[in-house]
C-alpha positions as CSV (number, residue, x, y, z in Angstrom):
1,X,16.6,-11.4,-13.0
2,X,17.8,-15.0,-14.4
3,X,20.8,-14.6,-13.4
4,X,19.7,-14.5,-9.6
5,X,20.2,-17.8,-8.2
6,X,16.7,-19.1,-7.0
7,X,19.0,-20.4,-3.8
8,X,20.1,-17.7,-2.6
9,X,19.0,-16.8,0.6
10,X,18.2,-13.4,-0.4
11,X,16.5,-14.0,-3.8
12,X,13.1,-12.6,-3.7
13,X,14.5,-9.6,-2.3
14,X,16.9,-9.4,-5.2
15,X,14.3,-9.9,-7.3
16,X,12.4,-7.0,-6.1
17,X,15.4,-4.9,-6.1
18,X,15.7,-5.8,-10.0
19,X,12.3,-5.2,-10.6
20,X,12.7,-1.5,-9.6
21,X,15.6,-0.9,-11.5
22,X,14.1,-2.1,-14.3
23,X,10.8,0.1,-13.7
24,X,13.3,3.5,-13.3
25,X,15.4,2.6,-16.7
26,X,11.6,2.0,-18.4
27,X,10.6,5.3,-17.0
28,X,7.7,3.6,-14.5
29,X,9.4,4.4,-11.1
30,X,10.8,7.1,-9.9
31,X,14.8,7.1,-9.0
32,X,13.9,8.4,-5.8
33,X,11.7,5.2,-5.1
34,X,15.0,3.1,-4.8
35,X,15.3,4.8,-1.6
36,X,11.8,4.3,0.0
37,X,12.8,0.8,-1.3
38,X,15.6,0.3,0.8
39,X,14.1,2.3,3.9
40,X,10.7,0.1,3.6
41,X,13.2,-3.2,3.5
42,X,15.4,-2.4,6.3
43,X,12.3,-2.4,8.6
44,X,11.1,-5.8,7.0
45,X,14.7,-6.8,8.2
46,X,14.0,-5.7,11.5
47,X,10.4,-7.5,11.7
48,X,12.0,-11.1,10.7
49,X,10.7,-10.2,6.6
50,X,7.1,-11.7,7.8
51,X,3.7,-10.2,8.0
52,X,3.2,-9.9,12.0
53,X,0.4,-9.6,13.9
54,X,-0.3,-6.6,14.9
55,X,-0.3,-6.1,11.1
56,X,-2.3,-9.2,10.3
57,X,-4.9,-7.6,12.0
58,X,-4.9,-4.3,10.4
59,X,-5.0,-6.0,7.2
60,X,-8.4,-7.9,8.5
61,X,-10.1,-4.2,10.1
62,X,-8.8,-3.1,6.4
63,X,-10.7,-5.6,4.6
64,X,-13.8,-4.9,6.5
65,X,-13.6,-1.2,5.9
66,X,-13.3,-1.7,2.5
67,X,-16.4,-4.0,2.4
68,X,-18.1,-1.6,4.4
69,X,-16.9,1.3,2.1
70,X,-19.3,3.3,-0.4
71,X,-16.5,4.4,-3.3
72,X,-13.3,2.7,-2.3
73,X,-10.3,3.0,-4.6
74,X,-7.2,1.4,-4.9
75,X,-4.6,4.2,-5.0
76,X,-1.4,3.1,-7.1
77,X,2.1,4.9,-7.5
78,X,5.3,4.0,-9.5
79,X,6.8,1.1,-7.0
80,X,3.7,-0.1,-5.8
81,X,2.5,-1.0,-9.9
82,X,6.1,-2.1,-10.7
83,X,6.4,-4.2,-7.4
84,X,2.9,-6.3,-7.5
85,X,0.1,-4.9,-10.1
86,X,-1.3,-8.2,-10.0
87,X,-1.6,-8.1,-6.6
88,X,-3.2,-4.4,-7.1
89,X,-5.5,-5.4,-9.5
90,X,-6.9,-9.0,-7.2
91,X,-7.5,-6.9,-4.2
92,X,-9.8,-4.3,-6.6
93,X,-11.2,-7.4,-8.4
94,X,-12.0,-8.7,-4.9
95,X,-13.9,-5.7,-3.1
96,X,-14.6,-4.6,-5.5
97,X,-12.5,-1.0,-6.4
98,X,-12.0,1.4,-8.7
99,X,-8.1,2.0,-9.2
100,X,-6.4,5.3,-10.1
101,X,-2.7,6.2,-10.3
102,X,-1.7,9.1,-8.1
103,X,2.3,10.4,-8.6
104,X,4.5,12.5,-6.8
105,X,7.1,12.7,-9.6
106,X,3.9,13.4,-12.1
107,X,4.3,13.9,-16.1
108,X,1.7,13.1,-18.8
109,X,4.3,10.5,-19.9
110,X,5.1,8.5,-16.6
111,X,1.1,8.4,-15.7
112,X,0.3,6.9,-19.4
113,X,3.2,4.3,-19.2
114,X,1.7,3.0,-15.8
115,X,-2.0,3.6,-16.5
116,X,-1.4,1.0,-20.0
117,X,0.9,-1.3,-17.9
118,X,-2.0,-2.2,-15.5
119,X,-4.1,-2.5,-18.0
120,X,-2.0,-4.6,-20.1
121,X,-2.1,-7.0,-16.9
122,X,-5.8,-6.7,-16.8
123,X,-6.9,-4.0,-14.8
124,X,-10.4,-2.4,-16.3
125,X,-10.8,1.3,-16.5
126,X,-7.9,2.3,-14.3
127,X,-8.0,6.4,-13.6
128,X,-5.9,9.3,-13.4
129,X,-5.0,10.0,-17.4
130,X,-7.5,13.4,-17.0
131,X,-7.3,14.8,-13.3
132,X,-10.6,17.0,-12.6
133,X,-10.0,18.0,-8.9
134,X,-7.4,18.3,-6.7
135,X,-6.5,17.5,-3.1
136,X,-7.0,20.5,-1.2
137,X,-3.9,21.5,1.1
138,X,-1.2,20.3,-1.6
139,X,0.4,23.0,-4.1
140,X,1.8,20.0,-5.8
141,X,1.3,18.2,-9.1
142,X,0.8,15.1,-6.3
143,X,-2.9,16.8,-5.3
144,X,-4.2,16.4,-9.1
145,X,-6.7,13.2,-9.1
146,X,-10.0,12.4,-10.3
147,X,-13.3,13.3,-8.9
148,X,-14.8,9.8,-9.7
149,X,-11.7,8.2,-7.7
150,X,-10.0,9.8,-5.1
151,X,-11.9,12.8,-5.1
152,X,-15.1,11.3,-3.5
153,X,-13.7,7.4,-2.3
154,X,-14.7,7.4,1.5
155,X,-11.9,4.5,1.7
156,X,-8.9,4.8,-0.5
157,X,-5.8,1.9,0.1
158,X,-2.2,3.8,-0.6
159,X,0.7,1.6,-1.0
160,X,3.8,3.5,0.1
161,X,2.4,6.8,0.0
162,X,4.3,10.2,1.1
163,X,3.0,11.3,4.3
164,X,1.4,15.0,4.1
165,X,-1.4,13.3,1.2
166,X,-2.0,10.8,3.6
167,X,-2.6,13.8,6.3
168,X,-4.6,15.7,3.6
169,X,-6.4,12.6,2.5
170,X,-7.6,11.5,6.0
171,X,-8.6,15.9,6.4
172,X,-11.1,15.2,3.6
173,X,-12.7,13.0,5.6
174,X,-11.5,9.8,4.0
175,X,-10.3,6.4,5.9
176,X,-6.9,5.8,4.9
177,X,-5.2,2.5,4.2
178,X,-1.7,2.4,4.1
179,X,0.4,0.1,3.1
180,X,4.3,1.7,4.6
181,X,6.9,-1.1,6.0
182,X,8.4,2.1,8.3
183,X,5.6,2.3,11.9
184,X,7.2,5.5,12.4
185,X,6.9,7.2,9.1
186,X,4.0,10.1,9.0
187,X,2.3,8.0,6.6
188,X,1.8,5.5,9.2
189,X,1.3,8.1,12.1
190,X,-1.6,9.9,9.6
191,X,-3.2,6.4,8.4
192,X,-6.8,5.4,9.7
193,X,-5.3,1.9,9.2
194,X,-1.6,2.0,9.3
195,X,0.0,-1.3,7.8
196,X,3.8,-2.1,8.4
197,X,3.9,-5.1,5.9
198,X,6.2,-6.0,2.6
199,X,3.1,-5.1,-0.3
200,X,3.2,-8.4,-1.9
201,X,2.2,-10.1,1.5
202,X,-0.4,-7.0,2.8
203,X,-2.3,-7.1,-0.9
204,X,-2.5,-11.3,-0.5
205,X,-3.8,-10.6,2.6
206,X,-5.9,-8.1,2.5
207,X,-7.4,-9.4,0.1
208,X,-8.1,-13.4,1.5
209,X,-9.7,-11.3,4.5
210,X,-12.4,-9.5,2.1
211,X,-13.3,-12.9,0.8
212,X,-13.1,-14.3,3.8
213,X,-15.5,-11.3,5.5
214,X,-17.5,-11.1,3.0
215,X,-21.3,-11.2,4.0
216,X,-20.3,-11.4,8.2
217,X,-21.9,-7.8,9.2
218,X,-21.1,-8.7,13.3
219,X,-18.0,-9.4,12.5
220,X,-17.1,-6.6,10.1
221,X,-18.6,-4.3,12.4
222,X,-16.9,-5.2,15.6
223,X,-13.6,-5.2,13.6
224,X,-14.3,-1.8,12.8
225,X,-15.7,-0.4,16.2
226,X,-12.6,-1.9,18.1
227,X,-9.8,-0.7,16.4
228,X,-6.8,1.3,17.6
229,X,-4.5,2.8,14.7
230,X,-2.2,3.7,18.0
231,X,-2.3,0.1,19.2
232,X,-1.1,-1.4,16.0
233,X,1.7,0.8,15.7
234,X,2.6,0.0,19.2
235,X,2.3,-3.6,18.6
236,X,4.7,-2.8,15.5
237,X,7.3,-1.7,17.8
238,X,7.0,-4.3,20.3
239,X,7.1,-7.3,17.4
240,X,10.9,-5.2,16.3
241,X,12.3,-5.2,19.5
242,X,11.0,-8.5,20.2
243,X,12.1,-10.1,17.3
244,X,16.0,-8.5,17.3
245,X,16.0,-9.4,21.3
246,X,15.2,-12.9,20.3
247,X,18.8,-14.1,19.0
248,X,20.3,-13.4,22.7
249,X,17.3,-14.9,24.4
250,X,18.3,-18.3,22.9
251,X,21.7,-18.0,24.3
């Protein structure tokens, strides 16, 4: 990454590119997550690579949930710890959450190298090494979690997720965060709280708004009570087209 020029005009997203090569050839991330990479940065293309409003606001309604929550837990895959664990482990700090990693591409191996990365960064009794329950609907190494974590959060955040254990998730009865660049992914379609944002930016602020919420009961509650996953996504939409349409509209 130091030979990136800190100039050019694409640098942090080089950077983050690097960073994810680097976490497949240390066994971290997945190949496979180079391409929900790329897909999740063509839409930041598309939305001006800026956090916009409609997902400012779901980032503030996902603060207050997560205030209001009982057990909530910080859900963590290969990119999502490779890509900002600092920024995993301030919004956990900040509720506060448990955290537990949760893989698609699962071996003993790859769970251990990410569960003693995160805590090598700081992060304090991070689960997932001994799965005790599953997920019920997935025949897949992805349902294994813990019962402590996942198993009985009530609100669980899921950076870049796959879409059917969001579905599943949200079946259990659980409010789902999630944290997917792509508004028409089923991740997004399935969230309680679908946010299109880059992670780096939806972790900052999601977690500014919990300190920021912290102790405002009206407000949390009317955050909560008024909130439209469908409206979100709409407004998703409507910041893309505006924001491509607004080249010509100068002309």
């Amino acid at each position: 990454m130091s030979s990136i020029p800190k100039d050019h005009p694409r640098y942090k997203s080089l950077v983050t590119r690097e960073k994810l090569a680097e976490g497949v050839k240390e066994g971290m991330a997945d190949p496979t997550g180079l391409i929900s990479q790329g897909r999740g940065e063509a839409f930041d293309y598309l939305m001006g690579e800026r956090t916009t409003e409609p997902a400012r606001h779901a980032e503030k309604v996902a603060a207050a949930m997560l205030l209001r929550a009982e057990n909530p837990v910080v859900c963590m895959n290969g990119n999502s710890v490779v890509l900002d664990p600092e920024g995993l482990i301030a919004l956990a700090e900040a509720v506060p959450a448990k955290m537990e990693v949760n893989l698609f591409h699962r071996t003993p191996e790859r769970m251990e190298k990410l569960i003693s990365y995160m805590e090598s960064k700081g992060a304090k009794n991070v689960l997932g090494r001994d799965p005790d329950t599953r997920i019920p609907g997935l025949n897949h190494d992805r349902a294994l979690c813990t019962q402590e974590g996942v198993g009985s959060s009530d609100v669980i955040v899921v950076p870049i997720e796959d879409g059917d254990r969001a579905e599943a998730l949200v079946a259990m009865g659980k409010k789902v965060i999630s944290l997917d660049l792509n508004p028409l992914s089923r991740t997004s379609r399935m969230a309680t709280v679908p946010i299109s944002d880059e992670i780096s930016r939806a972790l900052a602020n999601i977690t500014a708004y919990v300190k920021e919420l912290r102790g405002k009961d009206a407000e949390i509650d009317a955050l909560i009570s008024s909130y439209s996953a469908r409206k979100t996504r709409e407004g998703e939409i409507e910041a893309i087209c505006g924001y491509l349409m607004s080249e010509f509209s100068k002309e």
